[in-house]
C-alpha positions as CSV (number, residue, x, y, z in Angstrom):
1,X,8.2,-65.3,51.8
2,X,8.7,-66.6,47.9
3,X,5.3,-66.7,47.9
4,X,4.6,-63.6,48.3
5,X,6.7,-62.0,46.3
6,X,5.9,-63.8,43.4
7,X,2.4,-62.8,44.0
8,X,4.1,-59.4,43.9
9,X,5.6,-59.7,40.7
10,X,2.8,-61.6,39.3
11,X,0.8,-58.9,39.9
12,X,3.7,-56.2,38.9
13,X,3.5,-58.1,35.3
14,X,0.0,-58.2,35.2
15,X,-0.2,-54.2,35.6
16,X,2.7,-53.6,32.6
17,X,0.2,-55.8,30.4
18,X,-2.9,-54.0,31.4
19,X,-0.8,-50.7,30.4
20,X,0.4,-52.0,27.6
21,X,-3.0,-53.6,26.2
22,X,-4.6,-49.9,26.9
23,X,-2.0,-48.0,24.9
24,X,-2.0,-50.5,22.2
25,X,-5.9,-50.0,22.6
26,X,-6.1,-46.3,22.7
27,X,-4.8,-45.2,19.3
28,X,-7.4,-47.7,17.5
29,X,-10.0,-45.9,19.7
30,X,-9.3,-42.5,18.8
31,X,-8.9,-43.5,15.1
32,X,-12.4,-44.8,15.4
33,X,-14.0,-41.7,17.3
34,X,-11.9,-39.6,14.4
35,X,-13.9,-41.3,11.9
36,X,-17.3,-41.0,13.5
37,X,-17.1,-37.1,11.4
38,X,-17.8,-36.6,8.2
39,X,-16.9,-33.4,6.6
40,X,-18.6,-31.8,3.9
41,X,-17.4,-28.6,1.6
42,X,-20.6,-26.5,0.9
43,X,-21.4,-22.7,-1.0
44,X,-21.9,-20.5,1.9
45,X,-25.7,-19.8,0.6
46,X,-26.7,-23.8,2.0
47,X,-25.0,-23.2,5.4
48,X,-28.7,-22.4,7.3
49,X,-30.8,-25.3,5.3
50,X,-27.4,-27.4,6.1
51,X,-26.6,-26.8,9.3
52,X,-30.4,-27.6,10.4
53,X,-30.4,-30.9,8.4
54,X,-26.5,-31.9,10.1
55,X,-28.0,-31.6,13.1
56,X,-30.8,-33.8,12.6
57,X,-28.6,-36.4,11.3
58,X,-26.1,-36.1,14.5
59,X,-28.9,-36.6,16.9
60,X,-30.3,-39.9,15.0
61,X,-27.1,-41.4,13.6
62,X,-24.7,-39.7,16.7
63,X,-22.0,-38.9,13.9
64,X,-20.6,-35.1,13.7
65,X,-21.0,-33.1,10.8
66,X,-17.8,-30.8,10.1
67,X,-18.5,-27.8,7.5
68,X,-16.5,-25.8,5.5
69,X,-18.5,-23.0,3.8
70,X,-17.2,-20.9,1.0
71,X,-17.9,-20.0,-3.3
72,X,-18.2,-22.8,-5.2
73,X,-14.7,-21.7,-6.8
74,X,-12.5,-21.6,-4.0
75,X,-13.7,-24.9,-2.4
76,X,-13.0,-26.9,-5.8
77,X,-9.5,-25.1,-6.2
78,X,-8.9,-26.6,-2.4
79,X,-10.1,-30.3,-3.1
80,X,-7.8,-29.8,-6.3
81,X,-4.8,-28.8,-4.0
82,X,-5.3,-32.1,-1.7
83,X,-8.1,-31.4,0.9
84,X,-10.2,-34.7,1.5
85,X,-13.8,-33.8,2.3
86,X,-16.4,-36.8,2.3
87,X,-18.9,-34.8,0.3
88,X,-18.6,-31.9,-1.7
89,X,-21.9,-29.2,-2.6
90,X,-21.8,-26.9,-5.5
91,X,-23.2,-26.3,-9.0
92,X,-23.0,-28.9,-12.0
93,X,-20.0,-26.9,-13.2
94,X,-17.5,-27.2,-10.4
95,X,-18.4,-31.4,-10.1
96,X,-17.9,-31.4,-13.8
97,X,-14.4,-30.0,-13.5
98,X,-13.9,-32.6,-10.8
99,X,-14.8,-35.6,-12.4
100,X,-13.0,-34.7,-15.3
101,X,-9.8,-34.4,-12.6
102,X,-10.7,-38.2,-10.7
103,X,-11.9,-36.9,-8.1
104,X,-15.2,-38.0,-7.8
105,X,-17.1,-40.9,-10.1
106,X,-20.8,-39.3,-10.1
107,X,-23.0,-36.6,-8.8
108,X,-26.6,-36.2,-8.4
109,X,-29.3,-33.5,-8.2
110,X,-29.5,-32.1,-4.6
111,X,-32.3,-28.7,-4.7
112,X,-32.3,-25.5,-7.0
113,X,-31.8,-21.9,-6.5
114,X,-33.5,-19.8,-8.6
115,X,-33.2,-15.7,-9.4
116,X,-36.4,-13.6,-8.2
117,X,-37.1,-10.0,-8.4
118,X,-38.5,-8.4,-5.4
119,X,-40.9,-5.7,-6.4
120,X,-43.3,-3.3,-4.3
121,X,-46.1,-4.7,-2.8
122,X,-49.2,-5.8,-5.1
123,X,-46.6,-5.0,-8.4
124,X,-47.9,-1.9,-9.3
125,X,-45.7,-1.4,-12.2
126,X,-46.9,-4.7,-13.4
127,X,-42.9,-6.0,-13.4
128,X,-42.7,-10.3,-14.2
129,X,-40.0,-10.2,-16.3
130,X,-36.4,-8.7,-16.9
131,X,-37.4,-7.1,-19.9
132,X,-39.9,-5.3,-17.6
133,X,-36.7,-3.9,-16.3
134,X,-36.2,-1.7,-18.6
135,X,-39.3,0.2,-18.6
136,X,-39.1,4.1,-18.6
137,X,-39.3,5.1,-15.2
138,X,-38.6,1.8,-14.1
139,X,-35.6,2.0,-10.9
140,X,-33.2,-0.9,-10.4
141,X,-31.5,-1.4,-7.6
142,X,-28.3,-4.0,-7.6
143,X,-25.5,-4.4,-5.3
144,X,-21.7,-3.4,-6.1
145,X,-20.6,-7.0,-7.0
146,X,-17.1,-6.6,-5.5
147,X,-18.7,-6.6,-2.2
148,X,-17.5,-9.7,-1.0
149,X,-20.2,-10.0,2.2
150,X,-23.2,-10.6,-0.5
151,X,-23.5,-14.1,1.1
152,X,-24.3,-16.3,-1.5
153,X,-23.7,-14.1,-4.0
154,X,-26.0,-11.7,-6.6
155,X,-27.1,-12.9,-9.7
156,X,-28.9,-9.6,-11.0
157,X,-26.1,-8.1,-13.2
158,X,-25.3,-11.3,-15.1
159,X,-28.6,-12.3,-15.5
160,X,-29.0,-8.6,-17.2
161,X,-26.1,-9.0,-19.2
162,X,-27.0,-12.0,-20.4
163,X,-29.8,-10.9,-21.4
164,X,-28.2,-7.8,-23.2
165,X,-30.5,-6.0,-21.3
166,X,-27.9,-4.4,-18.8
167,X,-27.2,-1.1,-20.4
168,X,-31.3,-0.7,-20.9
169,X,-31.5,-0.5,-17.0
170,X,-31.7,2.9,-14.9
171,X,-29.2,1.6,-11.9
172,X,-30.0,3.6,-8.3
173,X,-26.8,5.3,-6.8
174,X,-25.6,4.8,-4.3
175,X,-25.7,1.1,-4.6
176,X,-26.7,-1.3,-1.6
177,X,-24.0,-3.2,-0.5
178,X,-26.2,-5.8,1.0
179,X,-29.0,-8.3,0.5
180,X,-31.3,-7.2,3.5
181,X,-30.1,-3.6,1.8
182,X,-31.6,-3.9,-1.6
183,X,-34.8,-5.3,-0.8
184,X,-35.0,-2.4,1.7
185,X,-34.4,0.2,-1.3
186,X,-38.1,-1.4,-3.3
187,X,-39.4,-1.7,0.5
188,X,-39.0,2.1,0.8
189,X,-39.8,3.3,-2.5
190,X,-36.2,4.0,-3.5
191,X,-35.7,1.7,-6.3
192,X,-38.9,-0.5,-8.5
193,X,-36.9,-3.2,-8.3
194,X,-34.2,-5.7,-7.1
195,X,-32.9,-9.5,-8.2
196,X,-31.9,-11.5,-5.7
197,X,-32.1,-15.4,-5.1
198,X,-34.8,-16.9,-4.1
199,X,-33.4,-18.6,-0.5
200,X,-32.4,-14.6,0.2
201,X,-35.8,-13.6,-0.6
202,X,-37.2,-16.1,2.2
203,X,-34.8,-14.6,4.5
204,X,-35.1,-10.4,3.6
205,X,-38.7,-10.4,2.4
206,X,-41.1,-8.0,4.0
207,X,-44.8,-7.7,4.2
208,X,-44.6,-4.6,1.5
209,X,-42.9,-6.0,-1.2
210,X,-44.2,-8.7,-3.5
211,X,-41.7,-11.2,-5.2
212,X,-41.8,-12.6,-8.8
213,X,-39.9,-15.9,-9.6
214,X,-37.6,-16.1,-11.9
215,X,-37.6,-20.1,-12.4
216,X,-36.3,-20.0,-16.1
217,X,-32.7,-18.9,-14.8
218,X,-32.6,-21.4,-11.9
219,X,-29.1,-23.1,-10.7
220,X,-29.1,-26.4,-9.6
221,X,-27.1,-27.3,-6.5
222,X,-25.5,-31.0,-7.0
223,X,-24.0,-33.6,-4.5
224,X,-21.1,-35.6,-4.5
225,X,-19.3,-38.3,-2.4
226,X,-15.2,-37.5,-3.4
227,X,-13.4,-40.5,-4.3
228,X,-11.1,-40.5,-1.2
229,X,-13.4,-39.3,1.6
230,X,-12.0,-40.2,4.7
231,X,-15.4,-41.3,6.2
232,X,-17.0,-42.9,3.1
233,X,-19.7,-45.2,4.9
234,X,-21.2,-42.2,7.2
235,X,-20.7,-39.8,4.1
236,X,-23.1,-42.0,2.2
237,X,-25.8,-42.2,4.6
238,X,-25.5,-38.4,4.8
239,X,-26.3,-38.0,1.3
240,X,-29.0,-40.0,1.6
241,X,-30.3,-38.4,4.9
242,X,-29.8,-35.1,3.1
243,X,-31.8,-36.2,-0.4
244,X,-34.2,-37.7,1.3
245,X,-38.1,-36.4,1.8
246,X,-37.7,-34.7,5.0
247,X,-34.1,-33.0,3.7
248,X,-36.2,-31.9,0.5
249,X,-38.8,-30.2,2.4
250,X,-36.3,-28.5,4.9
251,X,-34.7,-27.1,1.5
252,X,-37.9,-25.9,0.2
253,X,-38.5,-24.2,3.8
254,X,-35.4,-21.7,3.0
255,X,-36.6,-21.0,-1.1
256,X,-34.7,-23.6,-2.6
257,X,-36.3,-26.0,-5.5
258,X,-39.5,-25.3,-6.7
259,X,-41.0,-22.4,-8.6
């Protein structure tokens, strides 16, 4: 009768360790499978050529890739309010304000993005430059710039600007108050003439419009691991999956880089 019940309360104490042990356990798994994410802060422009590339990485390095796409502006203004991404995407402006703040050591060259104007098919008003712009008879079409679903932004009316070339130009109205819109406008014979990037050219183009690069205006897109990224280890082997050949070529595949 002893007997068996201390083989009953052997095995009662055995059970509370078991529970025990898998509590203690659980918590340090979680942490681990919590880890196995990196998260990366992105201009809303890279999310397609992104997206594809994450997805890649998942499937050969079975880590998730979070994404938080926005303008370069507002994500940088978040990092500098405390949010803790691994990696951080934007133009050399935005990681220059950040390393000035600490919070990140060095960035490097990811792709470009360069301005292009989309023109009618086979150019017939012989348009390859901006000056060309502001031919008589020449019709520009560019989008309102408060129009905040211009995904990845418009560069036409500062490029124009800068150029001091803005008030030369003979604007269509209504404006298009999209991307697919104004390359519609030359498509139809509406307007001579749009700027758009060259990523959103890739995406809108059609078979009677012709586009001339712009390469001389280009943006460079940058990439940086933050200083306290949660996930530093799989936020490096990102990068480099990212940067690498097959990333480059992916990028090229949606407009960026090249001429």
């Amino acid at each position: 009768m002893r007997s068996c019940r201390g083989r009953i309360l052997c095995l009662a104490v055995v059970v509370i360790l078991v529970a025990v042990l898998a509590g203690c356990a659980a918590p340090e798994k979680a942490v681990q499978e919590k880890q196995d994410v990196v998260t990366v802060y992105a201009g809303a422009g890279l999310k397609a050529p992104l997206q594809e590339i994450a997805q890649d990485f998942t499937n050969e390095y079975k880590c998730e890739v979070a994404f938080t796409f926005s303008g370069f502006k507002s994500l940088a203004k978040d990092i500098e309010k405390g949010a803790k991404p691994d990696i951080f995407i934007a133009s050399p402006k935005f990681m220059q304000d950040l390393k000035e703040k600490g919070m990140l050591d060095h960035y490097q060259e990811l792709t470009a993005k360069n301005p292009v104007i989309v023109v009618a098919k086979d150019n017939p008003k012989g348009i390859t430059s901006l000056e060309d712009l502001t031919k008589p008879g020449v019709k520009v079409a560019l989008p309102d710039q408060s129009q905040s679903h211009l995904v990845g932004g418009c560069k036409g009316e500062d490029l124009l600007k800068e150029a001091q070339l803005y008030e030369n130009v003979h604007l269509i109205n209504p404006a298009p108050t999209t991307i697919e819109g104004l390359v519609e406008a030359v498509a139809t014979g509406s307007a001579d003439a749009t700027i758009i990037w060259n990523d959103q050219a890739v995406q809108y183009s059609q078979e009677n419009v012709t586009i001339v690069n712009l390469p001389q205006y280009g943006q460079k897109i940058m990439i940086a691991l933050l200083n306290e990224a949660p996930n530093r280890e799989r936020a490096e082997e990102l990068i480099a999956f990212i940067c690498s050949q097959k990333g480059q070529e992916l990028f090229e595949e949606y407009g960026y880089g090249g001429e």
